[in-house]
C-alpha positions in Angstrom: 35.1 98.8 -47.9 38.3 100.1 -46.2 40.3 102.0 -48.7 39.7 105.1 -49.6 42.2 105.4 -52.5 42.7 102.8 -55.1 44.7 102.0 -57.9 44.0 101.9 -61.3 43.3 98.4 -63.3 43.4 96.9 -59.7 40.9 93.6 -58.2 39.8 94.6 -55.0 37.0 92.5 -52.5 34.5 94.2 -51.8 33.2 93.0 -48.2 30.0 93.3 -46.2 28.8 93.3 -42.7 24.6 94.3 -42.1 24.9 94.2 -38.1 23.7 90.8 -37.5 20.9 90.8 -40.7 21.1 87.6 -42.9 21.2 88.9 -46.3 19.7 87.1 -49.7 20.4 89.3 -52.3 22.5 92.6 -53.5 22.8 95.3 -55.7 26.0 97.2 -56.1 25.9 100.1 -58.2 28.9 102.4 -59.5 28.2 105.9 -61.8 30.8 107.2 -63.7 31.2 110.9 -64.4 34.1 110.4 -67.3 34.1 107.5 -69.7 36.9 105.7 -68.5 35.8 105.8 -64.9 33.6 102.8 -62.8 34.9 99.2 -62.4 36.0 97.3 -65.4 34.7 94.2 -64.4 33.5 92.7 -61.8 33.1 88.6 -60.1 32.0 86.7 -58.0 34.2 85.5 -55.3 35.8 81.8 -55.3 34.8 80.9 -51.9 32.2 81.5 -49.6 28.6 82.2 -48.7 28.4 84.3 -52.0 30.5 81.8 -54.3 26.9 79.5 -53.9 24.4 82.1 -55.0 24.8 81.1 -58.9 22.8 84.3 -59.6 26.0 86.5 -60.6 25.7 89.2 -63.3 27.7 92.3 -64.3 26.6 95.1 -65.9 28.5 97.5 -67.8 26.4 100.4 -69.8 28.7 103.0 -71.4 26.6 106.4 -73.0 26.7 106.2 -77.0 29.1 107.5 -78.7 31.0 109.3 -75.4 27.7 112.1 -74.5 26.8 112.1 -70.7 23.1 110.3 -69.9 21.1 112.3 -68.2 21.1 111.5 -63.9 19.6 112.7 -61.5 22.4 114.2 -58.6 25.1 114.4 -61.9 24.5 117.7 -63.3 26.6 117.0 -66.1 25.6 113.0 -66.7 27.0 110.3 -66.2 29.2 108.4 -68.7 29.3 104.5 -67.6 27.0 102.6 -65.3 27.9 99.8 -64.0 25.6 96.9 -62.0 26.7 93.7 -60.4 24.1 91.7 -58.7 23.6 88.1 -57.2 20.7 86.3 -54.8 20.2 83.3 -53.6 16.8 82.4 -54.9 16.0 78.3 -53.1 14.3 78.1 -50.2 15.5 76.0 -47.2 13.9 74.0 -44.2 10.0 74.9 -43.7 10.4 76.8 -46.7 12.5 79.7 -45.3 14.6 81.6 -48.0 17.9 81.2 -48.3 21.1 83.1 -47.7 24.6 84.5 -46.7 25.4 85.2 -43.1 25.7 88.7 -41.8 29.1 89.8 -43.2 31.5 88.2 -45.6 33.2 88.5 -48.9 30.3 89.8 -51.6 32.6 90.1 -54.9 35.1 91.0 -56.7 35.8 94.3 -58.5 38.4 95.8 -61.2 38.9 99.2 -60.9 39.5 101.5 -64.4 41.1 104.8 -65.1 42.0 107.6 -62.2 39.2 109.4 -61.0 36.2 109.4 -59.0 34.7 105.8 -57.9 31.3 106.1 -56.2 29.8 103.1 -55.0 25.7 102.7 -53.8 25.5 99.1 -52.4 21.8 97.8 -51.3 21.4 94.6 -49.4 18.0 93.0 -49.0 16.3 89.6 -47.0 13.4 87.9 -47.8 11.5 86.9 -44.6 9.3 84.8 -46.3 6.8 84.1 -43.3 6.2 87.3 -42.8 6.0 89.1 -45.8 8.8 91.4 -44.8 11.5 92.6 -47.3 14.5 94.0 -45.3 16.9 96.7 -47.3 19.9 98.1 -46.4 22.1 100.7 -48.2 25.7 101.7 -47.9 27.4 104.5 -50.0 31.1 104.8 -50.5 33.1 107.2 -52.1 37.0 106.7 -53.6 39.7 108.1 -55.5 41.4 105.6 -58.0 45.1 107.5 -58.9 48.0 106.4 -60.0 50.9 105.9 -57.3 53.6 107.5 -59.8 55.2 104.2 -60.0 56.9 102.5 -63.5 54.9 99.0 -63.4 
């Protein structure tokens, strides 16, 4: 993740790299502090290590009727949640799991109103012969604002 100030109603790629760890799964997380903040939608890309998962799903839970959930680190609440998640779940030669390489293109994101766009994204492998789940987490912060211009 590159930019640090986005546009509104914009697709952006969001891309990876885990310093040389194969990775099987992801989590990416966004918490909106206003109703009309997070991503609007979110994809899986076209091509690509991540475009053969088949696990995709996005999750967008607004709070009822506009009142702030309670979360912990938002003192006020936050107002939208957002999830998107994929993983490859088949298992390969000797029965080693499956996955994406090290860095690549994970998906695909919408942005919504101006604001505050906080992004928590976990990856994880599944060394299957040893028992060993691997995790890695990457914060991100951004600003979505209009640029002034007439579209």
């Amino acid at each position: 993740m590159r930019d640090t100030t986005l546009a509104p109603q914009t697709a952006y790629e969001v891309h990876y790299k885990s310093d040389g760890q194969p990775v099987s799964g992801y989590v990416l997380f966004a918490v909106g502090s206003s109703p009309g903040q997070g991503f609007a939608n979110a994809s899986a890309p076209a091509d690509g290590d991540w475009s053969k998962a088949g696990n995709f799903l996005f999750v967008d839970i607004p709070a009822t009727e506009g009142e702030a959930l309670p979360a912990t680190g938002f003192p006020d609440g936050y107002f939208r949640y957002q999830m998107a998640t994929d993983s490859f779940t088949s298992m390969g030669e000797g029965g080693a799991p499956v996955g994406a390489g090290s860095k690549g293109h994970l998906c695909n994101i919408i942005t919504q109103e101006p604001g505050e766009l906080e992004l928590h994204l976990y990856l994880s492998w599944l060394d299957l012969p040893g028992r060993l789940l691997v995790e890695m987490e990457a914060q991100a912060a951004f600003v979505v604002e209009d640029d002034g211009s007439d579209e």
